[in-house]
PDB file with one MODEL, atoms N, CA, C and O in Angstrom:
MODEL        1
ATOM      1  N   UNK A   1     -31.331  45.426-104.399  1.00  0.00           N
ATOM      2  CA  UNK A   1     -30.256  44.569-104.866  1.00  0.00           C
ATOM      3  C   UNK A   1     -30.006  43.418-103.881  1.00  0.00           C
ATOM      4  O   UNK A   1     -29.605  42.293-104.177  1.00  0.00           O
ATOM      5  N   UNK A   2     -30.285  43.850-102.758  1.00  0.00           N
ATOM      6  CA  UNK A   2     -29.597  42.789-101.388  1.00  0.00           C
ATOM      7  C   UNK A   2     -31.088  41.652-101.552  1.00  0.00           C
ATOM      8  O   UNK A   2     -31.018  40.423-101.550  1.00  0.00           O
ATOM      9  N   UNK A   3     -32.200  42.368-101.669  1.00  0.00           N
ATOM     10  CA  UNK A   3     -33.497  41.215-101.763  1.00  0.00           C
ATOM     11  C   UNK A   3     -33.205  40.065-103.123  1.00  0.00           C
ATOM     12  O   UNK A   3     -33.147  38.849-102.934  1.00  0.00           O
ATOM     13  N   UNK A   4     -33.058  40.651-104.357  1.00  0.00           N
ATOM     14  CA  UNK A   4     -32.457  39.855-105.264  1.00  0.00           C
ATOM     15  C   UNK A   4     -31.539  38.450-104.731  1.00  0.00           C
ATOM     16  O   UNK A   4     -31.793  37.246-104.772  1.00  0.00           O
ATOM     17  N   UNK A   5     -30.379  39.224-104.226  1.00  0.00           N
ATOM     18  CA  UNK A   5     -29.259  38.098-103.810  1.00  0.00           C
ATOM     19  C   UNK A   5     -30.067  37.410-103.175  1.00  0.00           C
ATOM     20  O   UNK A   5     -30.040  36.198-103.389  1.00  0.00           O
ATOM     21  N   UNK A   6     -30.728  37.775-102.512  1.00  0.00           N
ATOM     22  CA  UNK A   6     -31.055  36.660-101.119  1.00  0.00           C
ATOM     23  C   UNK A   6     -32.105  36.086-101.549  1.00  0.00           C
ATOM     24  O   UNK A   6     -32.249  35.034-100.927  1.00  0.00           O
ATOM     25  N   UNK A   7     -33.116  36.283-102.488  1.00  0.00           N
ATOM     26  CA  UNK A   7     -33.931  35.390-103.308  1.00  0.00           C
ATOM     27  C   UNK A   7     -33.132  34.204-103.787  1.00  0.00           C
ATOM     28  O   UNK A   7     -33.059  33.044-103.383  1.00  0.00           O
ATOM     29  N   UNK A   8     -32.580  34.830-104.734  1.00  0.00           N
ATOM     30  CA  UNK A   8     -31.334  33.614-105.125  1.00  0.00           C
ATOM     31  C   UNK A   8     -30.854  32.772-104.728  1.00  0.00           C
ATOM     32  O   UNK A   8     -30.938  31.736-105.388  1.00  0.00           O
ATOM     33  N   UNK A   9     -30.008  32.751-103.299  1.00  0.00           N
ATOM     34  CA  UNK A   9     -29.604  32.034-102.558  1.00  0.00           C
ATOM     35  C   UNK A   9     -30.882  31.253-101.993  1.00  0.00           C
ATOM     36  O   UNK A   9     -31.064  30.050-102.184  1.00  0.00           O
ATOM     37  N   UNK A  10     -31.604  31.954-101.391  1.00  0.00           N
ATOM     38  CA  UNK A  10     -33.159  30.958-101.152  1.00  0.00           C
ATOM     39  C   UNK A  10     -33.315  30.157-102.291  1.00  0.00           C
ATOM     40  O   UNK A  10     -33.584  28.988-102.016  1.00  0.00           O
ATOM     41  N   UNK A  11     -33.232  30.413-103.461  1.00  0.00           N
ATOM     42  CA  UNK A  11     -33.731  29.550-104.231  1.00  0.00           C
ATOM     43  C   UNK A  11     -32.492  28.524-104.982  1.00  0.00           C
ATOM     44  O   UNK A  11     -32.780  27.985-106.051  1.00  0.00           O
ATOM     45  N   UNK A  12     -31.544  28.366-104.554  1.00  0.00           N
ATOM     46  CA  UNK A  12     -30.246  27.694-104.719  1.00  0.00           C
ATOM     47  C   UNK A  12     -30.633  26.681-103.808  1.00  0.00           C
ATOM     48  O   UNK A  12     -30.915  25.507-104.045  1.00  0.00           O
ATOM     49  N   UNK A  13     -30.597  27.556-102.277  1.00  0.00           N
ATOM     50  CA  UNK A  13     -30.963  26.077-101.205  1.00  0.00           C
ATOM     51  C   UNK A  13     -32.118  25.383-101.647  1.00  0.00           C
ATOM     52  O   UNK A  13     -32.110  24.308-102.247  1.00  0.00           O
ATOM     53  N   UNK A  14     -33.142  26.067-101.313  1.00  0.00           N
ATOM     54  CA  UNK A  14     -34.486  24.912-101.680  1.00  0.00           C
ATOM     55  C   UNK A  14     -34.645  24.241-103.139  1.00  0.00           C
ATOM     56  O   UNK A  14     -35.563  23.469-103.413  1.00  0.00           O
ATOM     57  N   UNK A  15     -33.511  24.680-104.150  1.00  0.00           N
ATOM     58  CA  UNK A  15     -33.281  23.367-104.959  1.00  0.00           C
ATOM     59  C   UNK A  15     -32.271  22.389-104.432  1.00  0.00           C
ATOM     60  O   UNK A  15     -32.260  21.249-104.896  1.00  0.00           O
ATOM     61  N   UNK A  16     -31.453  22.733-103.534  1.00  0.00           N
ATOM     62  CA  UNK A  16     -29.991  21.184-103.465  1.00  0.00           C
ATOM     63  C   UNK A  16     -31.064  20.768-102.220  1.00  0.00           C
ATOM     64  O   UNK A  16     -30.360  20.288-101.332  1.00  0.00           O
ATOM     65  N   UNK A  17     -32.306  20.760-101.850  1.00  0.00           N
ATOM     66  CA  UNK A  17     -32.586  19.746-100.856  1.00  0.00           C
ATOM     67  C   UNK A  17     -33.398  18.895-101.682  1.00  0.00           C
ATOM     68  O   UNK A  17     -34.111  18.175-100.983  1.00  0.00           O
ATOM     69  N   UNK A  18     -33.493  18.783-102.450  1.00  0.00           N
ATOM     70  CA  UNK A  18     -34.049  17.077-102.924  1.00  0.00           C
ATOM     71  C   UNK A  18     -32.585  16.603-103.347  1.00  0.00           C
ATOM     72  O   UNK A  18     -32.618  15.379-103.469  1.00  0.00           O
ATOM     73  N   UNK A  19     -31.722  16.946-103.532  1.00  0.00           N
ATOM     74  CA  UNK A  19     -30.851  16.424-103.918  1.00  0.00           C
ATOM     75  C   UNK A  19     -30.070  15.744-102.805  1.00  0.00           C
ATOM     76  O   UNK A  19     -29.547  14.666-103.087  1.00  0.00           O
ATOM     77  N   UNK A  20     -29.913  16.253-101.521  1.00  0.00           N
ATOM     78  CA  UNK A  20     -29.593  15.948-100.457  1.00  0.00           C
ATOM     79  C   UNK A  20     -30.315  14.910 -99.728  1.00  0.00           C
ATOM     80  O   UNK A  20     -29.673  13.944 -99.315  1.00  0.00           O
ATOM     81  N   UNK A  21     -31.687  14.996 -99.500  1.00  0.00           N
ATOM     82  CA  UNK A  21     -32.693  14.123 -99.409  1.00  0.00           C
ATOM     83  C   UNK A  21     -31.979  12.550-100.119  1.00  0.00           C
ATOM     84  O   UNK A  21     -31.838  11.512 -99.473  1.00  0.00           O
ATOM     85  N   UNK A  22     -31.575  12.761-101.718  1.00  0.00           N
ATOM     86  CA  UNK A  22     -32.042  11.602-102.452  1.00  0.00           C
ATOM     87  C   UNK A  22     -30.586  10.592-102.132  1.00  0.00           C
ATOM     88  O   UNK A  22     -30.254   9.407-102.144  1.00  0.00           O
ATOM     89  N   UNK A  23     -29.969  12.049-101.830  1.00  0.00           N
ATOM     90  CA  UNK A  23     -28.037  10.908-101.268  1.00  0.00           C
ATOM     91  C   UNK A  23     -28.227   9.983-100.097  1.00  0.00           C
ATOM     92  O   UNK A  23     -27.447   9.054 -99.888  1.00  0.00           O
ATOM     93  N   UNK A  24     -29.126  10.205 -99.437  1.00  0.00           N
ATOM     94  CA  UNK A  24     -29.448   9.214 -98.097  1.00  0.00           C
ATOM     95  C   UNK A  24     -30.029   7.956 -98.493  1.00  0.00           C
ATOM     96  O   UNK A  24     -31.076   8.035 -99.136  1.00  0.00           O
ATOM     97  N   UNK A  25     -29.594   6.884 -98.258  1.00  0.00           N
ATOM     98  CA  UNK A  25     -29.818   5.716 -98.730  1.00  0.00           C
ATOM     99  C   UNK A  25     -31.124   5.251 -97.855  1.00  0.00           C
ATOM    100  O   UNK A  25     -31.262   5.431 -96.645  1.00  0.00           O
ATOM    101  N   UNK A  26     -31.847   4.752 -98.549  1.00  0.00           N
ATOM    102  CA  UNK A  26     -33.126   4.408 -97.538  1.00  0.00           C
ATOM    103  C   UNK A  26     -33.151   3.283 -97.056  1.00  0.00           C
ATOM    104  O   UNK A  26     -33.697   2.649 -97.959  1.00  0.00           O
ATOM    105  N   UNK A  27     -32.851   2.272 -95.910  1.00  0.00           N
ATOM    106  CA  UNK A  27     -32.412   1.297 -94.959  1.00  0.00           C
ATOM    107  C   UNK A  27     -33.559   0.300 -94.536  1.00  0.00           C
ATOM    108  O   UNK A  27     -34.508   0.809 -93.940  1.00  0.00           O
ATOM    109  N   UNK A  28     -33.590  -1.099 -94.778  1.00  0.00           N
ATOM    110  CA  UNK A  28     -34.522  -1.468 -94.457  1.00  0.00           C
ATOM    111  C   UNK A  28     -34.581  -1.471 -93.011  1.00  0.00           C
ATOM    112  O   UNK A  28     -33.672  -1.575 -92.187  1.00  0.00           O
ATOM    113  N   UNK A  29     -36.101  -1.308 -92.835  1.00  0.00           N
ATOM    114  CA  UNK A  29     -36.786  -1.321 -91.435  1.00  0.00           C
ATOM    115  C   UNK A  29     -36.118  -2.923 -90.226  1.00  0.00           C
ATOM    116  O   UNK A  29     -35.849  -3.092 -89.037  1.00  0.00           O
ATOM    117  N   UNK A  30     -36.124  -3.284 -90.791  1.00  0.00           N
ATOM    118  CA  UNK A  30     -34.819  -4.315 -89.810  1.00  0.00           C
ATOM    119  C   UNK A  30     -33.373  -4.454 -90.014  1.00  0.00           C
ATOM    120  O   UNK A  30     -32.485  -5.280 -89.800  1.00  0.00           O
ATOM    121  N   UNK A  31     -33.488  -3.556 -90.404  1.00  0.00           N
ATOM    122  CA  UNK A  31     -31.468  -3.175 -90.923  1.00  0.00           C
ATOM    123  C   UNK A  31     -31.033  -2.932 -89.527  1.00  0.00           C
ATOM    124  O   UNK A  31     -31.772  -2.113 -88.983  1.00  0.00           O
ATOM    125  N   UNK A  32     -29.963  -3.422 -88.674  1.00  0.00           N
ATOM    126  CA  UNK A  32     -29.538  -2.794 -87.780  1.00  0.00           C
ATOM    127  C   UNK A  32     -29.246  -1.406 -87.321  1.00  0.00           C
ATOM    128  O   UNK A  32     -29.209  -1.011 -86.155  1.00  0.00           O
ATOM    129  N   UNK A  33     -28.987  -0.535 -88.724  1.00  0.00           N
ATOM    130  CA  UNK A  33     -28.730   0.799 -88.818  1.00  0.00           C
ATOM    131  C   UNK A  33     -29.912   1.433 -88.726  1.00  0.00           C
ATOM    132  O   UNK A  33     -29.919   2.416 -87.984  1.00  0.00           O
ATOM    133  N   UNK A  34     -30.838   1.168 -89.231  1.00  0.00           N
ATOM    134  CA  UNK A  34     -32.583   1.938 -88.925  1.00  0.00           C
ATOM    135  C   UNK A  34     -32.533   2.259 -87.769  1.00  0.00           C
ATOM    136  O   UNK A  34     -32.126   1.736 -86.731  1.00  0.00           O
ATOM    137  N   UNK A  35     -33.242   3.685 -88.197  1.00  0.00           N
ATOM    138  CA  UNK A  35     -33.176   4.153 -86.681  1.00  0.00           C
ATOM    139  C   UNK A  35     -35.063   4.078 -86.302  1.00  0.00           C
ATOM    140  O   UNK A  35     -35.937   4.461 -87.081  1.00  0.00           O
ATOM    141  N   UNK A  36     -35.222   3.668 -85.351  1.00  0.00           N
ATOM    142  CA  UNK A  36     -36.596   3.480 -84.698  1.00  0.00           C
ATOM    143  C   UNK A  36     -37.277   4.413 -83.228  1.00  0.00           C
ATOM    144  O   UNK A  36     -36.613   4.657 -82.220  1.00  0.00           O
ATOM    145  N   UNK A  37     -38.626   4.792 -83.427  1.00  0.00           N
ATOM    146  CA  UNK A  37     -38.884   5.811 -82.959  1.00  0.00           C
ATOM    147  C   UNK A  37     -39.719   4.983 -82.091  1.00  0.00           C
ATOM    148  O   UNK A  37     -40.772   4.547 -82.556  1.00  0.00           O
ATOM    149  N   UNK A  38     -39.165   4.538 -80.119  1.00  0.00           N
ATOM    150  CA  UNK A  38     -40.747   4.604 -79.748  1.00  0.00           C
ATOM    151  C   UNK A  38     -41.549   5.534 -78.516  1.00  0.00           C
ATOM    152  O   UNK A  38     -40.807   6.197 -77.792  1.00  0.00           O
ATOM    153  N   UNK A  39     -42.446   5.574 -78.363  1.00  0.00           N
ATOM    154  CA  UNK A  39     -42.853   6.607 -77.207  1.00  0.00           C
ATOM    155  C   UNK A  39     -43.436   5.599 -76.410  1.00  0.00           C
ATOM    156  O   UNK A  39     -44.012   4.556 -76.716  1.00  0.00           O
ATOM    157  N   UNK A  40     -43.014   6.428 -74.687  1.00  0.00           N
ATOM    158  CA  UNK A  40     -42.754   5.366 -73.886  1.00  0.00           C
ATOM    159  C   UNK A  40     -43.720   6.830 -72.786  1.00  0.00           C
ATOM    160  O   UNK A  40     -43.426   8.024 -72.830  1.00  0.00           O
ATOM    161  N   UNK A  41     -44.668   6.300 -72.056  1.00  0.00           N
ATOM    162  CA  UNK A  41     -45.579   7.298 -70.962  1.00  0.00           C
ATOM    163  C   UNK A  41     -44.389   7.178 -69.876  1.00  0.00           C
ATOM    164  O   UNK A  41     -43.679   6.277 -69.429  1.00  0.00           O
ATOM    165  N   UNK A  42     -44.617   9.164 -69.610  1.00  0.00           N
ATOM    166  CA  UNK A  42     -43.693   9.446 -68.620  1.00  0.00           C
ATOM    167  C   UNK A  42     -44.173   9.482 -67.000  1.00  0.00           C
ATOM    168  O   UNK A  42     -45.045  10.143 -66.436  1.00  0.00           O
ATOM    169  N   UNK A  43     -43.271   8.538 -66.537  1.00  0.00           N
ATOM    170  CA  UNK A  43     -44.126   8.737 -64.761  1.00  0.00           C
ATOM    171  C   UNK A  43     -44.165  10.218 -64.131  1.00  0.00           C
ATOM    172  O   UNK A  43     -43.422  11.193 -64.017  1.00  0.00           O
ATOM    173  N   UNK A  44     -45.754   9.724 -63.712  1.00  0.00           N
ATOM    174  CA  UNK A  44     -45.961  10.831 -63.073  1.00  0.00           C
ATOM    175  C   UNK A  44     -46.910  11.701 -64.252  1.00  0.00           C
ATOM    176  O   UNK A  44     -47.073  12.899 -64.018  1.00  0.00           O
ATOM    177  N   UNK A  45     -47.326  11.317 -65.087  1.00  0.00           N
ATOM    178  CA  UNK A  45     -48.267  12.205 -65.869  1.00  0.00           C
ATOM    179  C   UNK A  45     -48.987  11.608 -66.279  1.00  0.00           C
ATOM    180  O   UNK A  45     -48.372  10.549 -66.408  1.00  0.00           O
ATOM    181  N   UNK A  46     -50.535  11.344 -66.848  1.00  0.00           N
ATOM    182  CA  UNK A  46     -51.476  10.508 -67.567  1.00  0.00           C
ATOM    183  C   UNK A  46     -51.653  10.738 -68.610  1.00  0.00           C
ATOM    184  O   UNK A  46     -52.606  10.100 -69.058  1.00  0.00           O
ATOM    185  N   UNK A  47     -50.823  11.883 -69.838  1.00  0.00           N
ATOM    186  CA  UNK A  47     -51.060  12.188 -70.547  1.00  0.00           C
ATOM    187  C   UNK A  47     -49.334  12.316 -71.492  1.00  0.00           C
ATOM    188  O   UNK A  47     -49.175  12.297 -72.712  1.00  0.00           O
ATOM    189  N   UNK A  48     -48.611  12.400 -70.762  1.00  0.00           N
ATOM    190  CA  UNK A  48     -47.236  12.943 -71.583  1.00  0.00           C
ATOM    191  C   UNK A  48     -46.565  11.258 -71.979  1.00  0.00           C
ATOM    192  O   UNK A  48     -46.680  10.226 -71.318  1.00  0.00           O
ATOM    193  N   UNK A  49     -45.892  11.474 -73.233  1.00  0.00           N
ATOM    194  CA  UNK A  49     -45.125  10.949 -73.731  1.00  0.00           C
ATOM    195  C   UNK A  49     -43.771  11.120 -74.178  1.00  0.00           C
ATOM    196  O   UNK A  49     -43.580  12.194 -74.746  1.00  0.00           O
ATOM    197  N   UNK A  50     -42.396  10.062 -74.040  1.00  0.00           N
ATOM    198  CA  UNK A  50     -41.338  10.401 -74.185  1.00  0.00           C
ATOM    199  C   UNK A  50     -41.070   9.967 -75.648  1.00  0.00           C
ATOM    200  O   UNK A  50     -41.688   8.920 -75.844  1.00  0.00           O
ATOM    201  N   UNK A  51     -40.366  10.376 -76.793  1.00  0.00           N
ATOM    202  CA  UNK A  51     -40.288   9.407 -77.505  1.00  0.00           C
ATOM    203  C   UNK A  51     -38.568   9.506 -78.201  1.00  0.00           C
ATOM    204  O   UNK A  51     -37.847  10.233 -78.885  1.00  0.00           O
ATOM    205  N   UNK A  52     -38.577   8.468 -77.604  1.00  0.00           N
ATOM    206  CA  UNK A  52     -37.011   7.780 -78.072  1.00  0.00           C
ATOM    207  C   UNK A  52     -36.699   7.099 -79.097  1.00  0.00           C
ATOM    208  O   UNK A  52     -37.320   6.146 -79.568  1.00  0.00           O
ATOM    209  N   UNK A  53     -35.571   7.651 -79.525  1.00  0.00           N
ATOM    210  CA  UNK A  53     -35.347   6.953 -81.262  1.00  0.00           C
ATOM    211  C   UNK A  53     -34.118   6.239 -81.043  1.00  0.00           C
ATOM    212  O   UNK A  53     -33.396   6.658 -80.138  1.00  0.00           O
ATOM    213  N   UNK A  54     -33.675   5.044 -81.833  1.00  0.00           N
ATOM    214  CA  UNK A  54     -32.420   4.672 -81.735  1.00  0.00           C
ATOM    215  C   UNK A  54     -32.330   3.202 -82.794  1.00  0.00           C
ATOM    216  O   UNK A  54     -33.374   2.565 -82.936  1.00  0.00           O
ATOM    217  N   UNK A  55     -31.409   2.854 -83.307  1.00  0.00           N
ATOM    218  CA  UNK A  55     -30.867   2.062 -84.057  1.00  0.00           C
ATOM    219  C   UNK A  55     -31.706   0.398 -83.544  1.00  0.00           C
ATOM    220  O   UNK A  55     -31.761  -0.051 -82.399  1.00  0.00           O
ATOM    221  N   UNK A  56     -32.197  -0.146 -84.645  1.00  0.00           N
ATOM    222  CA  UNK A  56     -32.180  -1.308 -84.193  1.00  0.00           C
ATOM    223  C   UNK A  56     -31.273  -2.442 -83.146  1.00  0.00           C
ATOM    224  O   UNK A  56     -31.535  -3.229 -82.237  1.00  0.00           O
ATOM    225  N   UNK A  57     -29.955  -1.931 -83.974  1.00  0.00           N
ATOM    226  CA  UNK A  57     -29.162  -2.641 -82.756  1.00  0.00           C
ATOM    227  C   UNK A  57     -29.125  -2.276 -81.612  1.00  0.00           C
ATOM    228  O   UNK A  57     -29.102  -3.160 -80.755  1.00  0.00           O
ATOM    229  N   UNK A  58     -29.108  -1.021 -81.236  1.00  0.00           N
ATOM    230  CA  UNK A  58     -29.495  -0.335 -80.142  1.00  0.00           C
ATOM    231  C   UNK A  58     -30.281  -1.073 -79.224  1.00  0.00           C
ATOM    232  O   UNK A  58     -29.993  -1.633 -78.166  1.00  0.00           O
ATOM    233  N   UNK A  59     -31.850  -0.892 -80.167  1.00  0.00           N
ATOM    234  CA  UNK A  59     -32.919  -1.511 -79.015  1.00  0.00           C
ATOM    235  C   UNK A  59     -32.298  -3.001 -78.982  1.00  0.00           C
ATOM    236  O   UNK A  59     -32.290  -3.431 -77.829  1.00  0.00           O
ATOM    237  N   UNK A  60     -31.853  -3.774 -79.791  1.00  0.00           N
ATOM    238  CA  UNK A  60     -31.759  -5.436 -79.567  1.00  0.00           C
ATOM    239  C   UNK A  60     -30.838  -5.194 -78.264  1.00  0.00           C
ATOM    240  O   UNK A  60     -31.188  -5.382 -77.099  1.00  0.00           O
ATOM    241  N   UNK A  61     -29.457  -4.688 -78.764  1.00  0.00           N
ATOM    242  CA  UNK A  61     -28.757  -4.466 -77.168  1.00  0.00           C
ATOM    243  C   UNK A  61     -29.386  -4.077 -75.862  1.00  0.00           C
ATOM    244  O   UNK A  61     -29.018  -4.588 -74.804  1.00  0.00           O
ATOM    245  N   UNK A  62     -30.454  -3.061 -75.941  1.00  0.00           N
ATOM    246  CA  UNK A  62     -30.459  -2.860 -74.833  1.00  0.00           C
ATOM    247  C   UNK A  62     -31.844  -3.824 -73.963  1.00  0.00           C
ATOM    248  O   UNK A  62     -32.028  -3.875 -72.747  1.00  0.00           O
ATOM    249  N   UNK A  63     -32.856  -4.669 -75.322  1.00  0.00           N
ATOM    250  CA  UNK A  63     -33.666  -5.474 -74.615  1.00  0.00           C
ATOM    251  C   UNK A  63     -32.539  -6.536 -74.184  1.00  0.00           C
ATOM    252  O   UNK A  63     -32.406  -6.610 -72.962  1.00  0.00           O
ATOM    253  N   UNK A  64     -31.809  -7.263 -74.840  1.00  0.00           N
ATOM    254  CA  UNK A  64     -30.803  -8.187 -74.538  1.00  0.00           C
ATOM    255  C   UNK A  64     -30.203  -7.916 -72.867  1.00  0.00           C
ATOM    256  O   UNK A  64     -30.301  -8.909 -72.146  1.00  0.00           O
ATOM    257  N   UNK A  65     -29.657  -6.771 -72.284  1.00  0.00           N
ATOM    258  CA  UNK A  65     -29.243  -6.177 -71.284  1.00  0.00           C
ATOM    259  C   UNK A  65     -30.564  -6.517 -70.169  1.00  0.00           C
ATOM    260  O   UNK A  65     -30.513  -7.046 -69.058  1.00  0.00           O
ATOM    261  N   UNK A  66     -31.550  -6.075 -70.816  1.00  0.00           N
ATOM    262  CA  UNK A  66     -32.668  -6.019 -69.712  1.00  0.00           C
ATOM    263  C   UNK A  66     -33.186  -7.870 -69.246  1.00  0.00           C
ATOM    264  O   UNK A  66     -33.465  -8.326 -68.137  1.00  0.00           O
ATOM    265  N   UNK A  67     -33.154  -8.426 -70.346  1.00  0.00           N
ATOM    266  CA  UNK A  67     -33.076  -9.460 -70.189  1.00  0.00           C
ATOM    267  C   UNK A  67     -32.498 -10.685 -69.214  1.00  0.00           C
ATOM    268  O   UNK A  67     -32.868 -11.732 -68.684  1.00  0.00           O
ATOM    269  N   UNK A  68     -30.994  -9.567 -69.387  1.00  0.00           N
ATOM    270  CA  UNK A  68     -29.766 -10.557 -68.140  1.00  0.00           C
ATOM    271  C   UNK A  68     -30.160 -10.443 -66.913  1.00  0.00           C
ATOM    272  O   UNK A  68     -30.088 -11.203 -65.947  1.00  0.00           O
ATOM    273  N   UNK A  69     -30.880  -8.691 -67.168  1.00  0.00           N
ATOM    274  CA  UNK A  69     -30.672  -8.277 -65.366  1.00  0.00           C
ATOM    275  C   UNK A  69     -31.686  -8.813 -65.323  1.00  0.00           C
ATOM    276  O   UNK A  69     -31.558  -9.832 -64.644  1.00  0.00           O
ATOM    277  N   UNK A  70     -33.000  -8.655 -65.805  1.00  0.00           N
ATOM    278  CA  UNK A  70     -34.178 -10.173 -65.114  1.00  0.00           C
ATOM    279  C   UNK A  70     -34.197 -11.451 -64.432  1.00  0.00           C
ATOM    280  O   UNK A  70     -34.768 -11.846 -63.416  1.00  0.00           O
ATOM    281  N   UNK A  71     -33.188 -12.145 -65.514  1.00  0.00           N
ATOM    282  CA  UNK A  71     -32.242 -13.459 -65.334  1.00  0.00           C
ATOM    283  C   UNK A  71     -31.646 -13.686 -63.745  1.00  0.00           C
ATOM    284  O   UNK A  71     -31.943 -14.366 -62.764  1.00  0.00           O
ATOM    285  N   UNK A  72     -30.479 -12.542 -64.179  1.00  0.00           N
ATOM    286  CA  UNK A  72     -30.197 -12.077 -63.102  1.00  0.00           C
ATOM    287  C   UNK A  72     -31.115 -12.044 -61.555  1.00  0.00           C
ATOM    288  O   UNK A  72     -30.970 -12.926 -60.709  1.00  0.00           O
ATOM    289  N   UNK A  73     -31.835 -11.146 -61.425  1.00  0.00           N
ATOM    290  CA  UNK A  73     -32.594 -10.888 -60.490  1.00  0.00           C
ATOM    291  C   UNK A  73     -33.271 -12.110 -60.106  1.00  0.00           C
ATOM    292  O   UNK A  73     -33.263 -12.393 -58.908  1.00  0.00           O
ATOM    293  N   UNK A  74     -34.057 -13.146 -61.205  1.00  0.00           N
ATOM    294  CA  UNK A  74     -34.613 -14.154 -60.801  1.00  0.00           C
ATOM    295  C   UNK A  74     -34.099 -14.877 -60.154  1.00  0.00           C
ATOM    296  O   UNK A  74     -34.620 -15.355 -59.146  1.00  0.00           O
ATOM    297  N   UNK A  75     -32.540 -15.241 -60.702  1.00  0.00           N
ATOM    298  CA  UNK A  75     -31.706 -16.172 -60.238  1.00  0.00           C
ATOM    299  C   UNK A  75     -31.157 -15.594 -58.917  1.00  0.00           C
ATOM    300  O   UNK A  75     -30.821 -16.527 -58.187  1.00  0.00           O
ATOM    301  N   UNK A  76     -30.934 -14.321 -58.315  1.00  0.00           N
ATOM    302  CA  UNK A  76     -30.522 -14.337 -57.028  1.00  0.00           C
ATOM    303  C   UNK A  76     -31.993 -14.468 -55.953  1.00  0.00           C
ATOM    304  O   UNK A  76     -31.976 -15.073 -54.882  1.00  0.00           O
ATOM    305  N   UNK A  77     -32.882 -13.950 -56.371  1.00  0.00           N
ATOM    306  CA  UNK A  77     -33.844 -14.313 -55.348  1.00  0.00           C
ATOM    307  C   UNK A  77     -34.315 -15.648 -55.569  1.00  0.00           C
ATOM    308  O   UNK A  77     -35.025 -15.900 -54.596  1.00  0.00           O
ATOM    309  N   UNK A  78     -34.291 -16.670 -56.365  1.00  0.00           N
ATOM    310  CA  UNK A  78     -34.605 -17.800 -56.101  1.00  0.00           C
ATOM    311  C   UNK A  78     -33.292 -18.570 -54.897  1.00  0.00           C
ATOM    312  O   UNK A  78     -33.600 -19.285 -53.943  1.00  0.00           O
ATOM    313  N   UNK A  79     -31.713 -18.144 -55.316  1.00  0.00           N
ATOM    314  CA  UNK A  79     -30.691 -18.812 -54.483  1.00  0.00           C
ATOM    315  C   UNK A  79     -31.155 -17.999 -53.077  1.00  0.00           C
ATOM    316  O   UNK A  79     -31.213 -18.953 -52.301  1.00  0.00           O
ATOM    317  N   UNK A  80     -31.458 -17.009 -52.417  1.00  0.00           N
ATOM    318  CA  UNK A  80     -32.249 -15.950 -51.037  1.00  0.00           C
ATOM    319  C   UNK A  80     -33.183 -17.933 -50.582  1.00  0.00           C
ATOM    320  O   UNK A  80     -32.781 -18.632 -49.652  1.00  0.00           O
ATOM    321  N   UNK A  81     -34.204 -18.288 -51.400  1.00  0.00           N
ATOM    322  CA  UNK A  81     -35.579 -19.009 -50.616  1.00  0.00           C
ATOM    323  C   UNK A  81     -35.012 -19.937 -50.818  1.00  0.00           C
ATOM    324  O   UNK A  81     -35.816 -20.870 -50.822  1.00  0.00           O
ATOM    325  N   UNK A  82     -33.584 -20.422 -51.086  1.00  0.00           N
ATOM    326  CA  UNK A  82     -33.283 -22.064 -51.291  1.00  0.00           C
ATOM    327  C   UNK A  82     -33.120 -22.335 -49.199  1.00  0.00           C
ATOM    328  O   UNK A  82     -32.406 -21.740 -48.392  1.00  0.00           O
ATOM    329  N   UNK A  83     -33.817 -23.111 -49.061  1.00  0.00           N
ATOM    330  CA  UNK A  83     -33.553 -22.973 -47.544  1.00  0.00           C
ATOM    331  C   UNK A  83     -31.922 -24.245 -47.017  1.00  0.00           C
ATOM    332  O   UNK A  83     -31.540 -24.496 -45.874  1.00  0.00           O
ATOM    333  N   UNK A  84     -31.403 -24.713 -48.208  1.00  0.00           N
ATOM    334  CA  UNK A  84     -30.435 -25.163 -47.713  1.00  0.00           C
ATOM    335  C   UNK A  84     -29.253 -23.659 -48.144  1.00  0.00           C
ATOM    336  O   UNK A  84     -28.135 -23.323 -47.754  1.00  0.00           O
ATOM    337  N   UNK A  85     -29.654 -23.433 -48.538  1.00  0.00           N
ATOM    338  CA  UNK A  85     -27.918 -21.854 -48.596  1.00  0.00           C
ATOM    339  C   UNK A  85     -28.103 -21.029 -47.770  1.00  0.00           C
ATOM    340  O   UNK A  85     -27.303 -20.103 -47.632  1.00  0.00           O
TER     341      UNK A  85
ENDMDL
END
């Protein structure tokens, strides 16, 4: 009797997952909300990979960030060799 029920219920769930599946709206690939997967080699190994997922806006923010501190960095070691400062 207990195998019955629990067939049942197995077979209740593995019907509401296409249905669940189909409620998720599918996002275009440059939608800010897309979420994006990349793998990045981990130091210290020749073989392992990390792979990080995150929102388009995400990555734009955080290349944008990396960007400043470049900026950044360029611009204080160029004011270091100005030999009048």
């Amino acid at each position: 009797m207990h195998y019955v029920k629990a067939m049942m219920a197995l077979g209740l769930i593995v019907a509401a997952i296409p249905a669940v599946a189909q409620e998720t709206p599918q996002l275009d690939k440059n939608d800010p909300d897309a979420v994006r997967c990349k793998k990045f080699a981990v130091i210290g190994s020749l073989v392992k990979k990390e792979r990080i997922c995150r929102t388009n806006a995400e990555w734009r923010k955080l290349s944008e960030q990396q960007n400043r501190d470049a900026d950044d960095l360029i611009t204080r070691s160029r004011a270091g060799m100005n030999p009048s400062g």
